[in-house]
N, C-alpha and C positions, 0 to 999 in steps of 0.2 A: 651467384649464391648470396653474395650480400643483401640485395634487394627480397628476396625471399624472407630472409629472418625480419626486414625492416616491415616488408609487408605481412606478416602475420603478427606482427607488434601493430600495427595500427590497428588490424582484424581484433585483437583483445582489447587496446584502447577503446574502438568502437563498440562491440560486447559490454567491457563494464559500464560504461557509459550509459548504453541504449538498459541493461539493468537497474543502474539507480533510478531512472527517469521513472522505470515499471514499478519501481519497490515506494517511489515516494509518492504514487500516486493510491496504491494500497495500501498503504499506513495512513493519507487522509481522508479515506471513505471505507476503512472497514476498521471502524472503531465499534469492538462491541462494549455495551452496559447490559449488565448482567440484574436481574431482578432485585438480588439479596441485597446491590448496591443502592437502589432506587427508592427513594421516601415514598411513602403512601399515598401524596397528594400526586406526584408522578404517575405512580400508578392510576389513580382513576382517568387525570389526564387521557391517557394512552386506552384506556377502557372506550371512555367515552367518545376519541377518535374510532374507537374499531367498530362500535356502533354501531 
């Protein structure tokens, strides 16, 4: 029985684990800016990309 609770504690180890890896890779590629923040000069920038 003991190896049971040891192995479902590694099974959550593993889990949170394998979640930070998932969470920090979403927080560096889904950053939004939002229009109202963005200077005017940005903006056409981004205009003239879509082009």
């Amino acid at each position: 029985m003991g190896y049971q609770i040891g192995l479902i504690l590694v099974i959550i180890v593993v889990a949170i684990l394998i979640s930070k890896k998932m969470s920090k890779k979403n927080d560096e590629t889904d950053q939004l800016i939002f229009e109202d923040e963005m200077s005017k000069d940005e903006l056409e920038d981004i205009d003239k990309e879509l082009d």
